[in-house]
N, C-alpha and C positions, 0 to 999 in steps of 0.2 A: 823503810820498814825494819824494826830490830829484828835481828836472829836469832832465832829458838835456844833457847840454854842447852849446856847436854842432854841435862834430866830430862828436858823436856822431849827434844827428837829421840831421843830411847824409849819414853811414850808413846810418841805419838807411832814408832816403829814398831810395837810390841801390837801396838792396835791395827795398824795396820795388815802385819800377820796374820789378824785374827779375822780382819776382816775379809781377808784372799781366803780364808779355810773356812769359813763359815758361810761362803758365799760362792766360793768355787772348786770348794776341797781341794784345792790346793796347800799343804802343809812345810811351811819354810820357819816355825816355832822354832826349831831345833839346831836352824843352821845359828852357825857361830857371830854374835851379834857386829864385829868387827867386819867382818868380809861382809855381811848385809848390809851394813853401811855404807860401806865403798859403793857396793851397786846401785843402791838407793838412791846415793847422791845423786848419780851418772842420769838415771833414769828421772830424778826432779830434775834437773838441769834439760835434760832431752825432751820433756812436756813441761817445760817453765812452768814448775809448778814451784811456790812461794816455800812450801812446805812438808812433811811426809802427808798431811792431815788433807792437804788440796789434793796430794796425789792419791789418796784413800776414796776422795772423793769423786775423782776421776773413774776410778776404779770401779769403786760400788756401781756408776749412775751410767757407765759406760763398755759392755759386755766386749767391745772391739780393742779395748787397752788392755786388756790382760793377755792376747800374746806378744801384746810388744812390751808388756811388765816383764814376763817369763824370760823375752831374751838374754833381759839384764838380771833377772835373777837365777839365771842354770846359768851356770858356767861352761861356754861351749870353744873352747882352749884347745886343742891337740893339733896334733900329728902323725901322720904314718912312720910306723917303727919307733913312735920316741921312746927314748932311753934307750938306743939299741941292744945293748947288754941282756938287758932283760928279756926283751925276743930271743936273744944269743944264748941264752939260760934255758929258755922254755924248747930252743930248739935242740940242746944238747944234754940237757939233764931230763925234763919233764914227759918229751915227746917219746921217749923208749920206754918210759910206765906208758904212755897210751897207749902204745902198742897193743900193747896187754888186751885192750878191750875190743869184743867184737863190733861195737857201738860208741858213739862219744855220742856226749851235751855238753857245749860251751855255754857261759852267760856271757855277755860282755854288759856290765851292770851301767847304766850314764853312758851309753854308747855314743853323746854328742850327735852329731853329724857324719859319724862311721867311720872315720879313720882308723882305730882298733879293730873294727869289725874283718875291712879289708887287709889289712897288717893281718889279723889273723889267719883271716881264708887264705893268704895266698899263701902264709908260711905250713899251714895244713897242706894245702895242695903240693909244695914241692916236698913235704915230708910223706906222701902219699896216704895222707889220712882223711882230704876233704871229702870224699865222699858217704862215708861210713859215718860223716861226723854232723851233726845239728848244730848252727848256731842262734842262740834267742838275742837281742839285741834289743833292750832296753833302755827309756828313757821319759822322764815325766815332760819333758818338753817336746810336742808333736811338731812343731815345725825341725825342730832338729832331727826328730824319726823322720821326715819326708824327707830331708838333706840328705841323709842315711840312705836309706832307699834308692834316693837321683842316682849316687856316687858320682856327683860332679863336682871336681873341684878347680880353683885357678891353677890357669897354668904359670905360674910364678910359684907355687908353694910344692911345683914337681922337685926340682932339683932338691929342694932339701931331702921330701919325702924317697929320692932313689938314694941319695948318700946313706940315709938311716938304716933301707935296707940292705945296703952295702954292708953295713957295719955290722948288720946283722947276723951277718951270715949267710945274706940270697945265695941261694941257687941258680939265678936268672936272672935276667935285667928285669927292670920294675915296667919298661915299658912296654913287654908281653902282653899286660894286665890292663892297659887301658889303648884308648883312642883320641885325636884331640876333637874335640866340639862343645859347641855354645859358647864358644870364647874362652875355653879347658880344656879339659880332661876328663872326660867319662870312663870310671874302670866297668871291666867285662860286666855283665850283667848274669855269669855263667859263677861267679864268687857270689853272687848273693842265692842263690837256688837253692840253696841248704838256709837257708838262714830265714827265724822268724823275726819280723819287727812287731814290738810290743809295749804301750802305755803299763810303764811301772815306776810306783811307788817306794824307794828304802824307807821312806819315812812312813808308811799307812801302808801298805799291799803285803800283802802273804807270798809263802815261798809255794811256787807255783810248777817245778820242776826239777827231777833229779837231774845233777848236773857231774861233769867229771871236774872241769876248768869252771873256776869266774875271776873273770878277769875285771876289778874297779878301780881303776888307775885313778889318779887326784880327781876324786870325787870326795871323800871323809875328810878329806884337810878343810872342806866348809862347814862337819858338821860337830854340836857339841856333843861331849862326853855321851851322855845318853844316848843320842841317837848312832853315833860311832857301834854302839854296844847295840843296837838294834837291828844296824846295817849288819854288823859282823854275824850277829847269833842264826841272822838270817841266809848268810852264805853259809855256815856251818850247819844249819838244818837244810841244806840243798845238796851239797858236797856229798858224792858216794864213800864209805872206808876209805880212806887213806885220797880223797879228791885233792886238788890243789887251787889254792887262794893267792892272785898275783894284784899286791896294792902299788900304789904309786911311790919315788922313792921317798917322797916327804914324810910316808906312813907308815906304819909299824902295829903289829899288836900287841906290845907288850905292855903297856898299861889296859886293856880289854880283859870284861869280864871273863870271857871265852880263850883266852892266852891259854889256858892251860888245856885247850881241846886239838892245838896244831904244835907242830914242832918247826924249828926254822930249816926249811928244805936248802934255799939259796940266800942265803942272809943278807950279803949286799945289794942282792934286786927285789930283795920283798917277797919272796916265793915264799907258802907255807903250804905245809902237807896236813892235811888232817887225818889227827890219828888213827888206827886199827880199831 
């Protein structure tokens, strides 16, 4: 069988897009046509499909393939504590403006499968803020919210996740926080009690909560210019006076229409403050 020219799978992938949003409002338009690609491929190879246009077809005629599209199209990537630094930032600069408030609201924006979510609970909890604190935890891919939720993870990706918060800055060991079972690790169930899980949108959904923290680690590195400017304008209409916006370190907002609404709080881990 010949293989689709470029031109041509950049069609048939543009239509495809349109096809998952016009039929599942699911909107993936915006991500960055390069990194869709790469999943795309993965995911024709994964249902031997010949083409993007077989897998379109699949799609439309088949309501049970579109969460196993989603796996390959959300990017479900992390770690507890990654980039330590950046927890070691939020724990040393950020966390004594919280102080400040009788109340907090975190976002965790793309929360994956909850590794950030818990990374943050437990660095609230030893800074004595989880309680007083709300966390929303966001994600347009529901099987990754139920992963979320579980907090079950393998027990092989612990030892990393204690190093990170080593680095971090813990106050504890990390294995306070969970137990082993189901062939893992289940952390407390007592770190998600503050925390809502909820189906959300950067790309289509409204800003739905004042927040003090949102935290979107490498989620905008899949999206274009546009949507970047979407994503961002939308933590910025969340963010209370002076709230704080922590990106991934691949990201930055200085080419963002909205650059000039935050100032750079912690410049080499991506923390910004929005302005007064």
């Amino acid at each position: 069988m010949k293989t689709p020219s470029a031109e041509t799978e950049s069609i048939e992938m543009r239509l495809l897009m349109e096809a998952i949003f016009q039929k599942y409002h699911y909107d993936f338009r915006g991500y960055s046509e390069a990194s869709l690609k790469r999943r795309l491929l993965q995911a024709r190879e994964r249902f031997n499909c010949a083409s993007f246009s077989a897998l379109q077809e699949r799609v439309l005629h088949d309501a049970e393939m579109l969460p196993q599209l989603l796996g390959f199209l959300t990017v479900q990537v992390s770690e507890m504590f990654r980039d330590p630094s950046f927890f070691q930032a939020l724990r040393e600069q950020v966390v004594p403006h919280l102080r400040t408030y009788p109340s907090l609201k975190v976002w965790i924006a793309g929360c994956s499968a909850g590794e950030e979510l818990y990374s943050l609970a437990i660095l609230f909890r030893e800074e004595g803020l989880e309680e007083r604190t709300i966390f929303y935890a966001t994600d347009i891919n529901t099987e990754a919210l139920r992963k979320a939720q579980a907090g079950v993870y393998d027990l092989d990706r612990i030892p990393l996740f204690t190093a990170n918060h080593h680095a971090a800055g813990g106050k504890s060991s990390l294995s306070d926080y969970y137990t082993a079972a189901y062939g893992g690790v289940v952390f407390d169930k007592a770190l998600r009690k503050q925390a809502v899980f909820s189906d959300h949108s950067l790309v289509s959904d409204a800003v739905f909560a004042e927040v003090h923290l949102v935290c979107c680690r490498n989620v905008m590195i899949y999206f274009n210019r546009d949507l970047q400017d979407r994503a961002i304008g939308l933590f910025k209409d969340s963010l209370v006076r002076k709230g704080f916006l922590g990106l991934g370190s691949k990201e930055s907002l200085h080419f963002s229409a909205h650059a000039s609404d935050f100032t750079e709080f912690a410049r080499n881990e991506r923390i910004y403050q929005k302005k007064g």
